[in-house]
Backbone bond lengths (Angstrom), bond angles and torsions (degrees), N, CA, C in turn:
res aa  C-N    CA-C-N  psi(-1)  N-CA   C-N-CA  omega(-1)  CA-C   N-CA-C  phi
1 X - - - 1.449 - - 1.516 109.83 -
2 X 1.772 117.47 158.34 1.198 119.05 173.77 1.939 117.53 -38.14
3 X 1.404 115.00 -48.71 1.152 107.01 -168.59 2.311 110.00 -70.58
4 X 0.975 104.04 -27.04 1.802 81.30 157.46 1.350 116.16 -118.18
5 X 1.317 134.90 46.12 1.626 128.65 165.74 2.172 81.28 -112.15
6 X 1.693 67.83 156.27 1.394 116.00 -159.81 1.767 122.66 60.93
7 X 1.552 107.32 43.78 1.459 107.65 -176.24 1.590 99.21 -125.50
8 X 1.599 113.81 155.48 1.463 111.67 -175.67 1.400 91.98 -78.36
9 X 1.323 130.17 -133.58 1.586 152.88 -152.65 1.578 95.19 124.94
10 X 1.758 103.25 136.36 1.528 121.49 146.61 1.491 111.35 -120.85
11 X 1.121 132.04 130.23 1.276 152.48 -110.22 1.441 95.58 -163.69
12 X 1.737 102.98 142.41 1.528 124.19 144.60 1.692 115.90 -101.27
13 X 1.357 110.35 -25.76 1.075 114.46 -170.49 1.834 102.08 -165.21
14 X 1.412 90.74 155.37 2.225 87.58 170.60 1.497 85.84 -160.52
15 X 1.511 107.89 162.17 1.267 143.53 154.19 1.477 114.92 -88.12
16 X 0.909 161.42 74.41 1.663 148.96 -174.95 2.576 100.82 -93.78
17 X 1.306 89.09 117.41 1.064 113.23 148.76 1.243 144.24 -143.11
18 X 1.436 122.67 152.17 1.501 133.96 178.99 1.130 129.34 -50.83
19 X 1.124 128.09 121.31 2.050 128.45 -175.77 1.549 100.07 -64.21
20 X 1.104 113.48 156.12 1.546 123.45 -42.56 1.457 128.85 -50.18
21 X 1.345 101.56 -23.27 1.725 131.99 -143.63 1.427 123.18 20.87
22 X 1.542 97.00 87.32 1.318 110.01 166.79 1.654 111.75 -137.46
23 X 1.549 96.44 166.64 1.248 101.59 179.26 1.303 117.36 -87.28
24 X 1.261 129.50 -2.86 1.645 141.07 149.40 1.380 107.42 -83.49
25 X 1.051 138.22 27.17 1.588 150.80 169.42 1.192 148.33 164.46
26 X 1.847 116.36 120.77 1.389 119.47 172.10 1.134 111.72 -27.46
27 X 1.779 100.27 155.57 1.916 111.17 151.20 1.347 87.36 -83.85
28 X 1.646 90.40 166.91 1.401 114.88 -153.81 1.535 108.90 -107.80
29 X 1.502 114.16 148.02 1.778 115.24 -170.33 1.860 102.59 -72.52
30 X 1.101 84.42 166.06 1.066 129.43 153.99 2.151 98.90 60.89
31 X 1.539 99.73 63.74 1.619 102.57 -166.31 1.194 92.13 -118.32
32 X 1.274 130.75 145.18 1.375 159.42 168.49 1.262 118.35 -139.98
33 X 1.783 103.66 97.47 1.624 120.11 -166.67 1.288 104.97 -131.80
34 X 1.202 104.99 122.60 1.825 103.36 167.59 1.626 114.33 -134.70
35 X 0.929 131.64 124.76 1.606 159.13 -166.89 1.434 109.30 -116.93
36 X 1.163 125.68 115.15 1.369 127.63 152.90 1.799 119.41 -102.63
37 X 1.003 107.05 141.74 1.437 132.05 149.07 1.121 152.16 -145.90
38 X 1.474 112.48 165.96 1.656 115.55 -149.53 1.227 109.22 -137.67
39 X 1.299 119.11 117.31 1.580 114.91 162.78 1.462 136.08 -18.24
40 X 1.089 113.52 131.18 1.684 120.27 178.61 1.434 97.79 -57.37
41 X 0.997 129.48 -76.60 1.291 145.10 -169.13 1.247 121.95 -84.27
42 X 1.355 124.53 128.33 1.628 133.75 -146.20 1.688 89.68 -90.65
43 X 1.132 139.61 -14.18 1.729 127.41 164.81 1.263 115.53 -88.65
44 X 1.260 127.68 -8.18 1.256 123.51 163.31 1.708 144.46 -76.96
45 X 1.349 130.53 128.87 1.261 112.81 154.82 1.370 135.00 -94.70
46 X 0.907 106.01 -172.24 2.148 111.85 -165.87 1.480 105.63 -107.54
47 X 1.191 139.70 123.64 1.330 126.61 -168.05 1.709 88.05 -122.28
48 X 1.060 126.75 147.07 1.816 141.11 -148.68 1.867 91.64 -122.24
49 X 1.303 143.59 90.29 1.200 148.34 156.62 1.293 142.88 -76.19
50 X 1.752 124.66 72.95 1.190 116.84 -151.99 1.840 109.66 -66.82
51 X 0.886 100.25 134.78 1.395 97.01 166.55 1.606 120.46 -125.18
52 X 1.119 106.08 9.55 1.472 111.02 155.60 2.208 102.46 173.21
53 X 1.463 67.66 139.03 1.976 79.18 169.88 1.659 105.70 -163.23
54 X 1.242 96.54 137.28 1.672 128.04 -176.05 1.578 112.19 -147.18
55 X 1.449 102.58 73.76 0.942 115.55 168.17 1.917 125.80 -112.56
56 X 1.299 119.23 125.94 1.613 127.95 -166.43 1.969 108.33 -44.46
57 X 1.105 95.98 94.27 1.835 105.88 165.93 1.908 110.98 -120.95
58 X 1.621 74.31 109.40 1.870 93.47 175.27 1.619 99.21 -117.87
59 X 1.504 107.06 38.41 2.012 109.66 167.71 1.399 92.07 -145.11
60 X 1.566 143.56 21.08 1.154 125.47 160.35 1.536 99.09 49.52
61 X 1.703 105.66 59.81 1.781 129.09 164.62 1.674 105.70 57.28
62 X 1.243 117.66 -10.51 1.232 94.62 178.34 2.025 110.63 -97.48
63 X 1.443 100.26 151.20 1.518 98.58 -164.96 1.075 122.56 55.60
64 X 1.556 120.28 47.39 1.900 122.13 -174.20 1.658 94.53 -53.52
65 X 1.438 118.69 131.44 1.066 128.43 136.16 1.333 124.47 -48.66
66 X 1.598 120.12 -69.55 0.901 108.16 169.52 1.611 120.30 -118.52
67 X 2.007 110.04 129.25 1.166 89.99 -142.19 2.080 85.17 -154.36
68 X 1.577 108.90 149.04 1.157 114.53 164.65 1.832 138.55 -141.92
69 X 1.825 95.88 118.86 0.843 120.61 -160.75 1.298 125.54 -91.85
70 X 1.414 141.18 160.65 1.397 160.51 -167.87 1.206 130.14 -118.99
71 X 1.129 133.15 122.73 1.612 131.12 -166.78 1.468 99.39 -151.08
72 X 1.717 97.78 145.94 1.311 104.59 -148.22 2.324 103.99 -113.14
73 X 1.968 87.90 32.33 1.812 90.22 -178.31 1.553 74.20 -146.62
74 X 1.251 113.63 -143.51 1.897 141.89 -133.91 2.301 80.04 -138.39
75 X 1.476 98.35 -32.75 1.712 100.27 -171.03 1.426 106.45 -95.13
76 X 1.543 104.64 136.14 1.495 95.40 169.51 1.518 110.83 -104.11
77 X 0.973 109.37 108.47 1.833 121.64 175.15 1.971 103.60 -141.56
78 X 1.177 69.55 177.60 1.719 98.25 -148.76 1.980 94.18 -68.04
79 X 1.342 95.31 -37.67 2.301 94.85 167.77 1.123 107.83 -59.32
80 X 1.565 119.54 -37.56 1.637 94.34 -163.11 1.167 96.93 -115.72
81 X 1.470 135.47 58.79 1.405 128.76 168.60 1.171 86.68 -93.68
82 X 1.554 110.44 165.84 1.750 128.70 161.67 1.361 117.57 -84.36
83 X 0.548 144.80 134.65 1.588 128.94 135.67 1.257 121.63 -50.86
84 X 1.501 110.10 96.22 1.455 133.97 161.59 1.344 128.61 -98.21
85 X 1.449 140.90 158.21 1.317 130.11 152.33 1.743 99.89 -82.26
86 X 1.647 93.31 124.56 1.352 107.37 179.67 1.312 133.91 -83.00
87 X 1.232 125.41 -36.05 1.765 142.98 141.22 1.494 112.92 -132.73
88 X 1.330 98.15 -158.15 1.950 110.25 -145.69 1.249 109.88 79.28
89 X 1.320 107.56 -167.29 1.295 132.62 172.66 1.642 118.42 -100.12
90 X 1.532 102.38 131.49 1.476 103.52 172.79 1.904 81.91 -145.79
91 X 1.696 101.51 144.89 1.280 130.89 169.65 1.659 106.99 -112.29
92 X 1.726 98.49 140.67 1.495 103.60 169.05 1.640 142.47 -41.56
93 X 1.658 96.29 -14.26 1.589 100.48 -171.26 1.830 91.03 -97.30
94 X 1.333 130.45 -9.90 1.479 113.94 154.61 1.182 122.58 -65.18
95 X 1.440 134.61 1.51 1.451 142.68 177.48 1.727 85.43 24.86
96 X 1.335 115.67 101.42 1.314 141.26 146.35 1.273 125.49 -97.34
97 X 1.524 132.36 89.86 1.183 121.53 178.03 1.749 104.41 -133.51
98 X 1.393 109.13 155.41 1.451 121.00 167.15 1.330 128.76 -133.26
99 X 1.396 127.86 134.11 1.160 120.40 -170.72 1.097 134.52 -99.51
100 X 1.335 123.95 134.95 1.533 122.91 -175.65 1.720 115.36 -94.02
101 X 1.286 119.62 121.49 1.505 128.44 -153.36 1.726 103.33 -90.45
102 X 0.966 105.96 -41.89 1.368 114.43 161.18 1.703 144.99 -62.18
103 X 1.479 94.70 0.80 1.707 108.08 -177.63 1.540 109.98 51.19
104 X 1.054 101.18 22.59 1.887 107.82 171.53 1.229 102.43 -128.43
105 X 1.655 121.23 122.33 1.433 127.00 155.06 1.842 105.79 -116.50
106 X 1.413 100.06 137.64 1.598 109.87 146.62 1.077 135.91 -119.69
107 X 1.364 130.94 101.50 1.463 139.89 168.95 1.395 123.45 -35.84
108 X 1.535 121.65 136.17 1.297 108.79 178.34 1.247 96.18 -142.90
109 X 1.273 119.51 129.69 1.855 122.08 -167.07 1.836 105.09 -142.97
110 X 1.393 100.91 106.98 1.346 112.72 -149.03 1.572 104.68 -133.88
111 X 1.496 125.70 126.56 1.353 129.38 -170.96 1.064 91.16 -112.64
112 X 1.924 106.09 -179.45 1.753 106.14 160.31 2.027 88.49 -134.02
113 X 0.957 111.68 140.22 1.479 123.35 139.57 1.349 130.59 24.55
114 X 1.333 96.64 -35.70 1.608 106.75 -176.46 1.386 150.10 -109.32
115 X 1.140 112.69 -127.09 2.127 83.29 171.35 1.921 100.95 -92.76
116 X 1.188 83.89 114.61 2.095 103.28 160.08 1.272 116.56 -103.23
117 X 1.391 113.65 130.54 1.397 152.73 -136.34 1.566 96.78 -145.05
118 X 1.531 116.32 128.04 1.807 111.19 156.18 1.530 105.70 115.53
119 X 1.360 106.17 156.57 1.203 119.01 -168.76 2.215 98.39 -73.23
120 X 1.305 127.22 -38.28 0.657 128.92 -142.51 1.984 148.57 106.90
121 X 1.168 128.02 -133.04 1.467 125.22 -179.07 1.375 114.29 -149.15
122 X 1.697 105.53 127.03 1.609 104.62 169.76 1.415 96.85 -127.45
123 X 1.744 104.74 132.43 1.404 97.76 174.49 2.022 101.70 -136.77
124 X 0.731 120.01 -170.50 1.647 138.25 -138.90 1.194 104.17 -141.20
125 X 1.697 152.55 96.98 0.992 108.87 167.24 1.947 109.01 -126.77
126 X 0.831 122.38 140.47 1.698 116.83 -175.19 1.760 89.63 -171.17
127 X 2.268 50.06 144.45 1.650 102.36 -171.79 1.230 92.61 -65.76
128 X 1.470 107.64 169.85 1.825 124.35 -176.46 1.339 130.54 172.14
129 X 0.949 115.45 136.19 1.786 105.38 -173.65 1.558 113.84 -136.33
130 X 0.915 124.90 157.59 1.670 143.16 171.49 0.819 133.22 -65.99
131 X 1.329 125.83 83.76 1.389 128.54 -167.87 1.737 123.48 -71.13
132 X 1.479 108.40 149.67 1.597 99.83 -163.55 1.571 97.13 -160.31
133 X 1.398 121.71 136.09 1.311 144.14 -170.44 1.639 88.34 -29.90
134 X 1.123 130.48 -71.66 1.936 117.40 -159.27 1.295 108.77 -60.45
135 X 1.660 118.04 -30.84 1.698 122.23 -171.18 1.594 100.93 -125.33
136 X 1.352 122.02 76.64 1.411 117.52 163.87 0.932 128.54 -90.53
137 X 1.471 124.06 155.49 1.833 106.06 -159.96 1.264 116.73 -67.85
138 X 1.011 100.43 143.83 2.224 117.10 176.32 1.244 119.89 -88.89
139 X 1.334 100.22 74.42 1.583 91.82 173.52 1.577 123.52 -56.27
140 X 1.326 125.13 -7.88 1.420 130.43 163.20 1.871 108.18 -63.12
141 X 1.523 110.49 -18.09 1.407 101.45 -166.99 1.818 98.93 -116.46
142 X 1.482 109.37 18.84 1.335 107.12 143.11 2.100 77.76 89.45
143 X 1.451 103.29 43.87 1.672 96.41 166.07 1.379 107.74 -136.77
144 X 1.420 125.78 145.05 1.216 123.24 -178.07 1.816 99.86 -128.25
145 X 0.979 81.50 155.07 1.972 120.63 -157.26 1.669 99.40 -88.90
146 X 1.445 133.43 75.32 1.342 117.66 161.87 1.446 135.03 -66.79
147 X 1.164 108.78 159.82 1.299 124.71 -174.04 1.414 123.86 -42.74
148 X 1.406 104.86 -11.17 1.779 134.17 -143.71 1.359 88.91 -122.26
149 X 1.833 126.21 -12.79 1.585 111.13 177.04 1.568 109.44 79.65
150 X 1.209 111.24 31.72 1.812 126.96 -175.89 1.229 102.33 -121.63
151 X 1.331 101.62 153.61 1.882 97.13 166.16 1.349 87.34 -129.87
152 X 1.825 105.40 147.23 1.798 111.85 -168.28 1.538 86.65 -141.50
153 X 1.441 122.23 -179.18 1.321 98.68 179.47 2.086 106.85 -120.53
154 X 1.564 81.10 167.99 1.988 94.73 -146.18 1.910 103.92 -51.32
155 X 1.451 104.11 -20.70 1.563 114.10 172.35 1.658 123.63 -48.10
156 X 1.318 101.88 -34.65 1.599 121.18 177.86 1.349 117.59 -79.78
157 X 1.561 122.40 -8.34 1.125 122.44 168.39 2.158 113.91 -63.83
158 X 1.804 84.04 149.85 1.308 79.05 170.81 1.664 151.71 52.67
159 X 2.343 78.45 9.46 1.497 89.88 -175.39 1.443 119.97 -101.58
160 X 1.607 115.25 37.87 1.379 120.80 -160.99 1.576 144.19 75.95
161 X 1.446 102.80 -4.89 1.563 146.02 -130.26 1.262 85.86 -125.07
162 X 1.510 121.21 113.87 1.521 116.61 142.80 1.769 119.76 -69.55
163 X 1.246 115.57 87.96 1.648 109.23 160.17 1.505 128.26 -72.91
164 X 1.470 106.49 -61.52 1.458 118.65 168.41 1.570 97.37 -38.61
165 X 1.496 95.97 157.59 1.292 103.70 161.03 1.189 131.09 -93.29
166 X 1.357 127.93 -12.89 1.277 135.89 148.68 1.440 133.49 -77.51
167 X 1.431 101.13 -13.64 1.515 121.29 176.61 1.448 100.69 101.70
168 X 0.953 146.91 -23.86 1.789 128.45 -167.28 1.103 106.34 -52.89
169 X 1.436 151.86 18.40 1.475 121.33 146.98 1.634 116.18 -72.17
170 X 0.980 96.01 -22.90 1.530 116.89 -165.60 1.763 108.49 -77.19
171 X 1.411 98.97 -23.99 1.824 99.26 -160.92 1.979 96.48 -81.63
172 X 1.530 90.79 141.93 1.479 92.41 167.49 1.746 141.17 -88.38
173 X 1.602 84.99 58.17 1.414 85.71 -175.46 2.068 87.21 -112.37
174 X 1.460 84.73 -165.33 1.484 91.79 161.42 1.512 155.24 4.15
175 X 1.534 91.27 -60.85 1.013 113.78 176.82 1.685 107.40 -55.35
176 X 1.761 122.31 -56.88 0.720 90.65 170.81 1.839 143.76 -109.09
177 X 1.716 89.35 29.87 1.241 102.44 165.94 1.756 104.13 -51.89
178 X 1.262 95.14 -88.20 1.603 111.72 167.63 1.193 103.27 16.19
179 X 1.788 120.93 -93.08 1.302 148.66 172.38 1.847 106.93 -12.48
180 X 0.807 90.87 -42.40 1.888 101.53 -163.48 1.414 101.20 -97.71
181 X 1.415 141.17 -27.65 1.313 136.84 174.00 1.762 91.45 -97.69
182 X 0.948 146.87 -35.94 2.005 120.46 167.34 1.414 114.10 -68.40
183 X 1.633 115.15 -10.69 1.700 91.61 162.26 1.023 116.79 -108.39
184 X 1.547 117.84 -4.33 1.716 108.61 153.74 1.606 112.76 -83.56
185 X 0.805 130.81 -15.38 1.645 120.38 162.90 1.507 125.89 -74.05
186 X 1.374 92.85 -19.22 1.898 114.95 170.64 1.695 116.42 -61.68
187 X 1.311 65.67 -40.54 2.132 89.64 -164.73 1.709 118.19 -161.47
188 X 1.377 86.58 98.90 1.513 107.03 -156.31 1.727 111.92 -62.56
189 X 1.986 93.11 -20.65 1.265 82.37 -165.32 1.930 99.47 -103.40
190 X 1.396 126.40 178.60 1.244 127.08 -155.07 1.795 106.17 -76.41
191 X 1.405 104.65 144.45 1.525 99.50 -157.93 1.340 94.28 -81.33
192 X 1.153 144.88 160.86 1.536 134.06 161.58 1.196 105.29 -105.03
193 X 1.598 110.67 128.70 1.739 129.32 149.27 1.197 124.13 -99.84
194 X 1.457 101.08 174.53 1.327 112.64 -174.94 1.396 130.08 -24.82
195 X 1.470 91.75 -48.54 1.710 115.29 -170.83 1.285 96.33 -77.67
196 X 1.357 129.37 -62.69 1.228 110.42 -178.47 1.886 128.18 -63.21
197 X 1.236 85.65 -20.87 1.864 78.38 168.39 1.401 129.35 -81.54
198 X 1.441 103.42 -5.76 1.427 128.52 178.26 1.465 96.65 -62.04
199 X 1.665 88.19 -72.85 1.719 99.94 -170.35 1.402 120.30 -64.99
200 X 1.255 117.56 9.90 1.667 136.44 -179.03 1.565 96.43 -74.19
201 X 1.471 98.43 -62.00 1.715 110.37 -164.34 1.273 109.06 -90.75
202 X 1.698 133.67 -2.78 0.952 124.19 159.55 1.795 104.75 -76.07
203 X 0.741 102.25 -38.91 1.559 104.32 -177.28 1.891 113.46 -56.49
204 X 1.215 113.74 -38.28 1.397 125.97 177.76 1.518 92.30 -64.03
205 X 1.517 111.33 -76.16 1.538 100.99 -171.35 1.792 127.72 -49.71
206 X 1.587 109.17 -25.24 1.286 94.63 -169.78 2.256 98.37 -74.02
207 X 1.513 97.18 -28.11 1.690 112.31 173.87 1.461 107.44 -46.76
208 X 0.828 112.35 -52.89 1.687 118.80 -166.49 1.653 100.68 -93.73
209 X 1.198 118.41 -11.86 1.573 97.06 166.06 1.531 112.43 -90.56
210 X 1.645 111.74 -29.62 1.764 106.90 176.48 1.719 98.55 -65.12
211 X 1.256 122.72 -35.47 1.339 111.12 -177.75 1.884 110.78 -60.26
212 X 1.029 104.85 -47.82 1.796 86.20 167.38 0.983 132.09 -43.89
213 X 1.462 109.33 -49.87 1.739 129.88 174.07 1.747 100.04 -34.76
214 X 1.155 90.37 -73.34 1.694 101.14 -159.97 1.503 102.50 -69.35
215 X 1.164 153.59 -7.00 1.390 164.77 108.02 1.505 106.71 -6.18
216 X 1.607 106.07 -86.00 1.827 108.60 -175.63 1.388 110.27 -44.97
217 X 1.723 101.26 -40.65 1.990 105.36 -168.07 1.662 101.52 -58.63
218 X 1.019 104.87 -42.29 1.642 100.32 -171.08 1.278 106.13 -78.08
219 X 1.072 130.18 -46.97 1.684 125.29 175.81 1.544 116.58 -53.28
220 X 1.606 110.17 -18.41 1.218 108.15 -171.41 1.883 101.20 -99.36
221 X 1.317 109.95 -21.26 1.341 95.80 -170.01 2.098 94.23 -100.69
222 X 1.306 111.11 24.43 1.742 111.27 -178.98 2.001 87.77 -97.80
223 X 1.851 116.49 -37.41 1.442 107.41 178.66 1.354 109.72 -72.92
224 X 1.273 128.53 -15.46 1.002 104.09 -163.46 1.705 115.34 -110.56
225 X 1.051 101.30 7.60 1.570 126.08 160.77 1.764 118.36 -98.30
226 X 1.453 122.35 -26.04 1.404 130.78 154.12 1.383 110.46 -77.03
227 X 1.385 140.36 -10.18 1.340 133.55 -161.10 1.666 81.46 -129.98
228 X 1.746 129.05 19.16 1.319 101.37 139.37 1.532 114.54 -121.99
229 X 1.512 100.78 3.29 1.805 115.21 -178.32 1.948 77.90 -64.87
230 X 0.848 121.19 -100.01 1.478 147.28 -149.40 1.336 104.29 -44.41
231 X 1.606 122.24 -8.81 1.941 112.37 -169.02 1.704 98.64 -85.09
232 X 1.204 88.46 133.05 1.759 109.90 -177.82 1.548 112.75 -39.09
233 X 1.260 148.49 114.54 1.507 134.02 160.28 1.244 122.44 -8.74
234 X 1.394 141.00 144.31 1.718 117.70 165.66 1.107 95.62 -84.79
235 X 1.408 107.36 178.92 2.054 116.75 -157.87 2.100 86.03 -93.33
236 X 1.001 119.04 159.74 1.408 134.53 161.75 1.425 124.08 -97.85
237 X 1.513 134.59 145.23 1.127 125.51 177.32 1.487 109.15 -73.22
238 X 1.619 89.54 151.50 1.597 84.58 176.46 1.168 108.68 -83.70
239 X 1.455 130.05 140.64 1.169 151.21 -165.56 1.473 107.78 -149.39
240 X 1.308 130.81 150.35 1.522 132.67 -169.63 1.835 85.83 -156.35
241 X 1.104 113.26 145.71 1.155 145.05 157.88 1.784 136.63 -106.53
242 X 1.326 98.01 99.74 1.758 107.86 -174.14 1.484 104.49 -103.39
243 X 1.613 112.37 139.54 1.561 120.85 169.78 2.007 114.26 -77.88
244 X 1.207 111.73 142.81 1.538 93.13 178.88 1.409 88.60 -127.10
245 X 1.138 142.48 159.01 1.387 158.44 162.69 1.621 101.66 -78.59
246 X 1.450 110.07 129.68 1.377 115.34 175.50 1.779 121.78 -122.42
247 X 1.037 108.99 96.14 1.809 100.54 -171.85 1.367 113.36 -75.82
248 X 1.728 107.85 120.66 1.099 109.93 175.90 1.777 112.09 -106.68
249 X 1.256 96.68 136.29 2.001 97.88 -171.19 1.632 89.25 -90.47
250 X 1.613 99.22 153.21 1.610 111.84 176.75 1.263 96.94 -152.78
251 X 1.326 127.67 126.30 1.526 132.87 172.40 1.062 118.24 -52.57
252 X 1.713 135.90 -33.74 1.229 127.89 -175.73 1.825 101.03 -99.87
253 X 1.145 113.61 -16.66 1.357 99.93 -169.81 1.715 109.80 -121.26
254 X 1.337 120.32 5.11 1.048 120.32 175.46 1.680 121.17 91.45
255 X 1.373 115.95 -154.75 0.972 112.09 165.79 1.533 139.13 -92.77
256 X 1.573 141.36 139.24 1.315 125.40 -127.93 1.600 102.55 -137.11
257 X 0.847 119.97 108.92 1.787 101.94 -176.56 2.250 101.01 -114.75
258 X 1.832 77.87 134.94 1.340 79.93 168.85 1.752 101.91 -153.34
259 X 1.371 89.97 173.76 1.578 116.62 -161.13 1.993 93.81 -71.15
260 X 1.288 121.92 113.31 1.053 104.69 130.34 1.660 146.30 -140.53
261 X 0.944 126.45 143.24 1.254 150.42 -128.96 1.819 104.86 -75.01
262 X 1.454 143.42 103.89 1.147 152.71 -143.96 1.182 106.43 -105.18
263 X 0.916 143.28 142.89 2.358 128.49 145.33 1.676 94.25 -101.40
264 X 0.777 100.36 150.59 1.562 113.37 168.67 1.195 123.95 -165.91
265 X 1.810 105.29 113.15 1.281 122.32 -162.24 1.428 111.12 -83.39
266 X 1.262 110.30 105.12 1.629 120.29 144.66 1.388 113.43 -24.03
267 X 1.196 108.61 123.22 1.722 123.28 127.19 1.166 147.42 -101.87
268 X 1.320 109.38 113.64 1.464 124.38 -151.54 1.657 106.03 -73.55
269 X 1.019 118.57 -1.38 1.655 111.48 -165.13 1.984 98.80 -107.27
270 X 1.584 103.78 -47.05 1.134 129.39 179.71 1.284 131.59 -79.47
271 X 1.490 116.39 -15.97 1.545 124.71 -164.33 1.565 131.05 60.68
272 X 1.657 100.36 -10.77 1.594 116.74 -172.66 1.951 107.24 -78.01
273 X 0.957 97.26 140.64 1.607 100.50 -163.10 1.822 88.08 -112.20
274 X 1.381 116.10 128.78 1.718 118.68 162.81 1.536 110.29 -92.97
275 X 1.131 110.20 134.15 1.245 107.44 148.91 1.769 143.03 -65.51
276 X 1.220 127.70 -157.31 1.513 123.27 -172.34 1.696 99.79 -70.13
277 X 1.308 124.85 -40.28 1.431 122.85 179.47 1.609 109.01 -107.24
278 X 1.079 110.90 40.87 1.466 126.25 149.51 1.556 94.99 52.28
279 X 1.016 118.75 55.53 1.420 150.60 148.33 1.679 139.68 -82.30
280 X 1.358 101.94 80.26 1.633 111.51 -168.47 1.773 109.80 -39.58
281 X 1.274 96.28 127.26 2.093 102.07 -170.56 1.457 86.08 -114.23
């Protein structure tokens, strides 16, 4: 798509396919994309692996209209093109691949205007080099040894990705056991990805939002325990209390005086004081 054509890349390995690529939809007219890339590593070359292309040829390949090509510098001229199949159809079990000697490929993915037809382009591309009794691959330098007598590098394992040419990065034996016990022996402790760094900072935020919670709750229940220290007394009625002497007669013991105990409500407007049965005194 427009947003990565015309950008370099240095590369161990790439996937390059056509927008959208689906089987509910053509690639799309009228695209003019070119991508270069370059080997990580200055002994390596780039070997170009179609594994599928369906691209519209109504000239039986010659003069593809719409058509995608390979060049083996940063220039596109007519020396350093590859020899590629440029449209039609090619399927993965033709293992179509070509190699670029120079560890430089540029892509060129080019429509015309008119009626487009086809699933589109999947291509393959990894770095690789030749292994030979003085320089055999180092698996200390992060290269693994295919089945095919290549050395590709140990990153490309296991990434869904046919690199090898026979496929053994891909197979689930060993190979990529291997892979998974040298980066835990690398680094004992757990590597963090994406996902997990995601869920790192989701975890902080959901932390630091209960910490507000429990922040406001307490600030709110400190007013509302100071906002009953500080509420004014309510006022009391006025009320006054007078003793009256009460004589009680008793046949054997005579006469008896004792205290008992009155309320008597004031009136403040009147000066008239009631007694317990609301009896003006």
């Amino acid at each position: 798509r427009s947003n990565v054509c015309g950008d370099g890349y240095r590369i161990e390995g790439a996937l390059l396919k056509s927008y959208p690529y689906s089987k509910r939809e053509s690639y799309l007219p009228y695209e003019d994309c070119y991508m270069t890339f370059k080997a990580r590593r200055s002994d390596n070359q780039i070997r170009i692996r179609i594994l599928s292309l369906d691209l519209n040829d109504i000239h039986n390949g010659i003069n593809c209209l719409d058509s995608l090509r390979f060049y083996k510098s940063v220039y596109i001229t007519k020396q350093d093109k590859l020899e590629t199949v440029e449209c039609g159809q090619l399927t993965e079990d033709e293992r179509f691949h070509v190699i670029s000697p120079t560890g430089i490929v540029t892509a060129h993915f080019s429509t015309d205007g008119g009626n487009v037809s086809g699933l589109g382009f999947k291509v393959v591309l990894t770095a690789f080099r030749n292994p030979n009794k003085t320089h055999p691959c180092d698996l200390n330098n992060e290269e693994f040894l295919c089945r095919s007598r290549e050395c590709i590098s140990s990153v490309l394992l296991c990434d869904g990705v046919p690199h090898c040419l026979d496929g053994s990065d891909e197979l689930p034996d060993r190979s990529c056991v291997s892979k998974s016990l040298n980066i835990e022996s690398k680094n004992p402790t757990t590597i963090p990805t994406t996902t997990s760094k995601r869920q790192h900072w989701r975890g902080i935020v959901i932390a630091a939002f209960l910490l507000i919670i429990l922040v406001v709750f307490i600030l709110f229940m400190v007013y509302l325990i100071c906002r009953r220290c500080v509420r004014p007394p309510m006022p009391l009625t006025n009320h006054s209390k007078k003793n009256y002497a009460t004589m009680l007669n008793s046949s054997k013991t005579g006469p008896k005086t004792t205290t008992t105990t009155h309320v008597v409500i004031q009136n403040d407007k009147t000066g008239k004081h009631l007694d317990d049965d609301y009896n003006v005194l």
